[in-house]
Structure formats: C-alpha cells, structure tokens
N, C-alpha and C positions, 0 to 999 in steps of 0.2 A: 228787310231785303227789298222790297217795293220802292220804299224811301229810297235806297242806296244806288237801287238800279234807276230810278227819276234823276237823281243828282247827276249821275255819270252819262247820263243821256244828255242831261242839258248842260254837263262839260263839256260835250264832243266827241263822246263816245258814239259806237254806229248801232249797238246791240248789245244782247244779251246771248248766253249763248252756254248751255248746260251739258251735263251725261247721265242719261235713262238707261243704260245699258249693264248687261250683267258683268260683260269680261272686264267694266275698268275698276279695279282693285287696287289696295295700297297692298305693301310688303307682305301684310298680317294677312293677306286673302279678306280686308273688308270690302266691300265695297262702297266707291269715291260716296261723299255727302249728294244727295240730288238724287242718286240712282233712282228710290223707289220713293219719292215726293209725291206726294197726291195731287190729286187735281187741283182742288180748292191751292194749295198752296204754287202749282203752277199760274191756275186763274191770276192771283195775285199779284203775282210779279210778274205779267204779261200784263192786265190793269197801268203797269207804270209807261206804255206807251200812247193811253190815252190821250188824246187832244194835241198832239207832236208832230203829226203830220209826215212824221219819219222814222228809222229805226228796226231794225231785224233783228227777229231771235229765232237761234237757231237750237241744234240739238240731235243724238244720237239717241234711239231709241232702241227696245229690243221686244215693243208691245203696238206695233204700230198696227197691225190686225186685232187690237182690242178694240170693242165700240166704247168703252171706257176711256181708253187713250185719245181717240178722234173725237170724242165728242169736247174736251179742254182744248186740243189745238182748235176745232171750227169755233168756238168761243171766242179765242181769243182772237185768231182771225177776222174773223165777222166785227168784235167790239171794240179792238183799238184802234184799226186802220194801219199795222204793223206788215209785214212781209215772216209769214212764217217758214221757216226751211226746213225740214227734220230730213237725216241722213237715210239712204234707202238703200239697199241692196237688188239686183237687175230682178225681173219677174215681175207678175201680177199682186197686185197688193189694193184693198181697200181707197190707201188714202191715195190713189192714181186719181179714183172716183169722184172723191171729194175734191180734190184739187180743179179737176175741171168743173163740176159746179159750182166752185165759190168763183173762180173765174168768169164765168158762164152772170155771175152777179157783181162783179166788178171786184173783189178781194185777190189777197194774192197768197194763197200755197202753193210755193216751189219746192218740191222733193228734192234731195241733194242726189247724183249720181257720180260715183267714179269712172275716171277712162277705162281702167281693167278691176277684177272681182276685189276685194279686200285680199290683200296677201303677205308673207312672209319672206326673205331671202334667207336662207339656213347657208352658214358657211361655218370655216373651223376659228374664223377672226370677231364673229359677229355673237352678236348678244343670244343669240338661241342656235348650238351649234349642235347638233345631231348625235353627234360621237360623243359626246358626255354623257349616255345612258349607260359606256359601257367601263366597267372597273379596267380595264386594260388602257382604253383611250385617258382616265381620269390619273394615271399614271404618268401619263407625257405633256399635261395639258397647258404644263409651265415654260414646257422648252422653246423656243423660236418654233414661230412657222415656218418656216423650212423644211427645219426637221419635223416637227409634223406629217409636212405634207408627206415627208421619205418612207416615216414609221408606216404610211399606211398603206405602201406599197410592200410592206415588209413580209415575208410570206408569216415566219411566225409569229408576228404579234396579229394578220390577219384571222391566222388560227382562231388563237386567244378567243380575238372580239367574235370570230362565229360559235363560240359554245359557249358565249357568256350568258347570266341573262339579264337583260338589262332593266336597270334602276331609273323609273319610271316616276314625272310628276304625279300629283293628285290628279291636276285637273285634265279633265275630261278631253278638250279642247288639246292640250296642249301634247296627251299623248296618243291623242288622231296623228298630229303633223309628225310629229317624232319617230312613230313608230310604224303605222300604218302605208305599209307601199305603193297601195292602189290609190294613194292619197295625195305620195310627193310624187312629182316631176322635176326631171333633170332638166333646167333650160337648156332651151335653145340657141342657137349661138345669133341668132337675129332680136333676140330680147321682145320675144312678141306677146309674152303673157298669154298665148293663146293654145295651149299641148293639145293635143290629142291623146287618145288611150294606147297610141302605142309609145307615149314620151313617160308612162309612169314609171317608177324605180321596179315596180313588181314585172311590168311588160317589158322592161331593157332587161332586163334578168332572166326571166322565160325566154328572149330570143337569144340569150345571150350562150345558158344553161346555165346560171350560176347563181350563186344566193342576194338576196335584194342587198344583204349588207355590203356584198362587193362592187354593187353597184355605185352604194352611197360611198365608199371609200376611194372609190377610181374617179366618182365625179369631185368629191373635195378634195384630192390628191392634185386634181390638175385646176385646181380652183376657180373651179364652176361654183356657182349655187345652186341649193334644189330648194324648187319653188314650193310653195304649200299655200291654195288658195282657199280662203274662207268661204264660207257660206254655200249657197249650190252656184253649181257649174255644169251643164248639158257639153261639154265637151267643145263647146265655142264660145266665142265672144257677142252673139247673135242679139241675147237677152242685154248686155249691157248696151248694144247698139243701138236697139229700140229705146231704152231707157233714156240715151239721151236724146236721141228723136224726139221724143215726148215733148209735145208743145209747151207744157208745166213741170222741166227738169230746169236744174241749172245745176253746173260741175260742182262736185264735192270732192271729200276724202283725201286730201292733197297727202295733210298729214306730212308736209315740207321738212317740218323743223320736229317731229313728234317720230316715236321709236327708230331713232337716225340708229341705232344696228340691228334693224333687220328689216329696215325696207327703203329706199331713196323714191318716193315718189314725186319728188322735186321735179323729178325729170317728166313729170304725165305730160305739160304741154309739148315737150318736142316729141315725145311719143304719139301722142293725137297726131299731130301737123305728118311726121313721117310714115308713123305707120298706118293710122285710119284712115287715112288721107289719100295715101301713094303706096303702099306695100302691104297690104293684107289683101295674101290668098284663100284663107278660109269663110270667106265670106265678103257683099259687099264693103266696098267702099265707103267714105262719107263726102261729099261736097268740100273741097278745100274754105273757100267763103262760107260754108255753114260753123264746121271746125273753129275756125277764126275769131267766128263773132260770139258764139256760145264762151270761148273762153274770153275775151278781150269786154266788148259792150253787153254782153248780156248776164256775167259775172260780176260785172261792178256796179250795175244798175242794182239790183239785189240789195247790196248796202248802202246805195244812196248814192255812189260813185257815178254821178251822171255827164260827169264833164269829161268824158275818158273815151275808147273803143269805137270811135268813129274821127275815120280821117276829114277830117271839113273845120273851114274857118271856128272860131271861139272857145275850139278842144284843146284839151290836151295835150300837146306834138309829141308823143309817149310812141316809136315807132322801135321794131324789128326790121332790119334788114337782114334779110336771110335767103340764101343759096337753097331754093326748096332744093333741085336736084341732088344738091350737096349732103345734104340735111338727114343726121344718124346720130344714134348717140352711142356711146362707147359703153363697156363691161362696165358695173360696178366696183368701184373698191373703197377698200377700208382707209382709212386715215385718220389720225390721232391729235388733232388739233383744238381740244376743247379743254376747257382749264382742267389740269389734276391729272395732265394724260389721257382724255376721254376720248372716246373715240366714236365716227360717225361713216356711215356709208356715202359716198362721194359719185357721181356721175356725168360726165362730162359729153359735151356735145360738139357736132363738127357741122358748118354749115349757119354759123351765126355770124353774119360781115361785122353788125352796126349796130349797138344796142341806142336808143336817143330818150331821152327823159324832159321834158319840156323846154325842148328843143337843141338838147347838149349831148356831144355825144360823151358814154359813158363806158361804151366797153367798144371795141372795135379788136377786129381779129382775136375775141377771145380775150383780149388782157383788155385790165381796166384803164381806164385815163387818166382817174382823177378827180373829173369831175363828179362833183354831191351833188348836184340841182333839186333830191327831193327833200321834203318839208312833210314838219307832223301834220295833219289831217285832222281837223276837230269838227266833228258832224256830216251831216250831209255835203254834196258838193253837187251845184245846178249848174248844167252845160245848157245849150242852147238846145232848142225843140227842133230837132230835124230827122230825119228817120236814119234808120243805119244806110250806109251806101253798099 
C-alpha cells in the first residue's frame, strides 16, 4: 500500500485519503477496509510522502480523543513534511492542541470543519424516509408522490400510522433520527440549519396538542424536510463558528457528490457567503473577505492548489461574480438523473451573474455556455508568493 500510494503521488495525485470511522459500513453492516487499521500500518502509508515536499492525507476518524490515534498522526506530521487534515466535529477536542503546536514548530495539522453539524434531510422521496417504520405507510410506498403526499393527510390511514408500532433499524444511530422527536426538526423555511428547541417535532407537537407523528406527517405532506443533526448540537451554530475561526481549521465535510439522497451539501458555499456572512440572527456574523478566502485560497492551499484564491497578476482568473444582495439558495429537491433512474438531491441558487474559469466565462445567469477551459490536475500546482489580498 506504501508502494502504491508513492506511485500515485508521483503520478500526480494530491493525497491520500482513508475512513477511521465506525458508521461507514458496506450492505452486510461490515465496516469499510481501513476502519480500525493500526498505527504501524497508518505510519506506513503516511512514510510514502517522505522526501516530496508535497501531498495531503486526509481522513475521518471516530478516535481522535485517543492519545493512541494522535500520537500516528503527530508522527506522521512531524516525519514526512505532508499536510495532515482529519475531519472534526465543532467543540473542544485534543487534537485542536496539537495542531497548534506542531504549527507553533513549522508542521502543518489542519482539522477539517463543516459549514453546519453533520446532518440528514429525511423526506418521502429521499433515501432515508421516516414513514417507512410504519406498516401502513410500507403499504403506499409504491405509489406516486402525490399521492403520498394525500394518503398522509388522510384521517384514516393517519389513524392507522398512530397505533402502529413501528419497525425499527438495528442501528443505534439510525433509530435516534427516525424515531426520537426531541431529536428531528422541521426546517425552516430560510434553510439555516440552525433550529432552536422550539423547531423540534416533539415541541411543534406540544404547542400544537398533537402527536409528534402528525407532526412528521403534516411536514412531509407539504414537502418540507425534517432535519436530523449529528453529533452534539448546543442549540446554535456558536461551536461550529468558532471551529472555523480557529487559526488551524480549514472547511470540510462537503460530501458534494457522497449520500446525494439525504443531504445536498453542495450548496455549503452559497450558504456560508448568504447566511454567515449576511443573515444569521442567532448569533454573530462572520467577515464576508474572511468567508471568501477560507473557502477559495486557503482550501486549495491545503492540497497544493497554490496558483488559485487570490485575485493578482500569475493566478488563476477562477472568478464568481455574484449579487451578494441577491444571493439565496432555493428548497431542495429530488431528481432522478443518474444512470438506472438514480436519483440525487439537487439545490439551486439565485444570485450567481458569472461563473469565469481561467479566464472563460462558463456559466452566466445560471445556464451554462459551453465553455470547458478546465484540465486534469497532476500534482502540486505553484502560483506566485504574494499574500492573499
């Protein structure tokens, strides 16, 4: 594995890049190859950035408060002269610690942070849909959405589904979000990922008088999504603010192209730009020019992508032109455009003039032009030494 990751490095590859984490499983409930790898065998394949002068490995972990786990990444950090990045979750954590002292000695650990918590969109179209716990709803589950959405306005099959009892996964995790009320929230119609304790299914329900299930039935009836966020959540978005604050964060968790039905976080940079930026009341604000460069230069720096994220002569000409005012993004939705009928969650945005790719424009008002101007990427790529503007 050492050998293979050296070849692909000095193909023109940027990294390496694993999962230490308990929830990624194949079908069978095993978990993926890699999960619980040992040191020694991370040591090793970390070793293959040796002497390269470039190259990121990255990784999801679920042991990062081990002195076990941080003592392989300071290893590898310290001995290849790599960019180490492991995926975090908002709050206080160990390797914050670490990261600023190998900094502190010229190394580089950058903690990965997402724009909002790790999260779910549960709908009646989408790959993890609520209503399938109950034998009444597993009865309709073929028919058009439409009718769906009707059945669950319906008084008697809402009967039904309130005295069923519902047929629950194994896992742990997955009958938290399914089940557990004090746990969903109904979004909001501003898509802020940010509820409060009066936006759960169990508190729309108490104010409402009525069972959390009619809750979840009235919000997929009018096809909303109810959110379900991972990990902890203090009732703000406060802890993820700080996180990317942090001198030694840089954005993660995109997760773009990865479980396309049940999250679209394609969309986190126009969410930064719109809502941390310009419309969040629960808390401050961030810098628009801080926002900007966190996602643009100090995201591609990370992988070597140095000739990018700064407007000045030798760069990139890689620009947005965008109607900040303007600038929102729309409801999710579903769409079925992947071989075999597959289907992906979709989110569109409003407020983008000019998209420009080295130096062509490539989308303007939203449709494309035509123009391809990008090219594969093999290795590192060195822009000229100026500081960000």
């Amino acid at each position: 594995m050492r050998r293979l990751t050296r070849a692909a490095l000095e193909a023109g590859a940027l990294g390496f890049s694993t999962s230490r984490f308990y929830g990624h499983v194949d079908r069978a409930g095993n978990l993926v190859p890699g999960t619980r790898a040992s040191a020694e065998e991370m040591k090793t394949i970390g070793s293959a950035f040796k002497g390269l002068d470039f190259g990121t490995m990255e990784f999801v972990s679920d042991s990062l408060n081990q002195p076990e786990e941080l003592a392989w990444i300071e290893h590898i950090t310290r001995t290849t002269g790599c960019i180490v990045t492991p995926l975090m979750t908002a709050g206080p954590a160990p390797v914050w610690d670490l990261a600023e002292k190998l900094h502190a000695e010229g190394h580089q650990l950058r903690p990965q942070v997402g724009a909002r918590p790790a999260s779910i969109l549960m709908t009646l179209d989408g790959t993890i849909n609520p209503m399938r716990q109950f034998p009444a709803y597993r009865e309709i589950h073929g028919r058009p959405l439409a009718e769906r959405r009707a059945m669950l306005r319906d008084p008697e099959f809402r009967r039904r589904v309130l005295s069923e009892e519902p047929m629950l996964p194994p896992n742990a995790d997955a009958v938290r979000f399914l089940s557990d009320h004090e746990y969903q929230y109904v979004m909001d119609a501003e898509l802020t990922y940010e509820p409060g304790p009066d936006d759960t299914v169990a508190a729309v329900a108490r104010a409402r008088g009525v069972h959390p299930r009619e809750v979840m039935m009235d919000t997929l009836a009018d096809g909303q999504p109810l959110l379900a966020l991972f990990g902890r959540y203090d009732g703000d978005l406060e802890g993820q603010r700080a996180s990317i604050e942090h001198p030694q964060s840089v954005f993660g968790l995109s997760d773009g192209g990865a479980h396309c039905g049940v999250l679209v976080d394609a969309s986190v940079p126009t969410y930064m730009l719109s809502y941390f930026t310009r419309d969040r009341k629960r808390g401050p604000c961030m810098p628009l020019e801080f926002v900007v460069h966190k996602l643009t230069q100090d995201s591609a720096s990370v992988y070597g992508l140095k000739d990018r994220g700064v407007i000045a002569p030798g760069y990139r000409a890689d620009f947005n032109l965008i109607d900040y005012d303007g600038l929102r993004l729309l409801p999710p939705e579903m769409v079925y455009d992947l071989p075999a009928g597959g289907k992906r969650l979709v989110q569109k945005a409003q407020g983008y003039r000019m998209t420009i790719k080295s130096g062509e424009v490539t989308y303007e008002g939203g449709e494309a032009t035509g123009a391809m101007p990008g090219r594969l990427i093999r290795g590192p790529q060195l822009g000229p030494n100026v500081e960000a503007l």
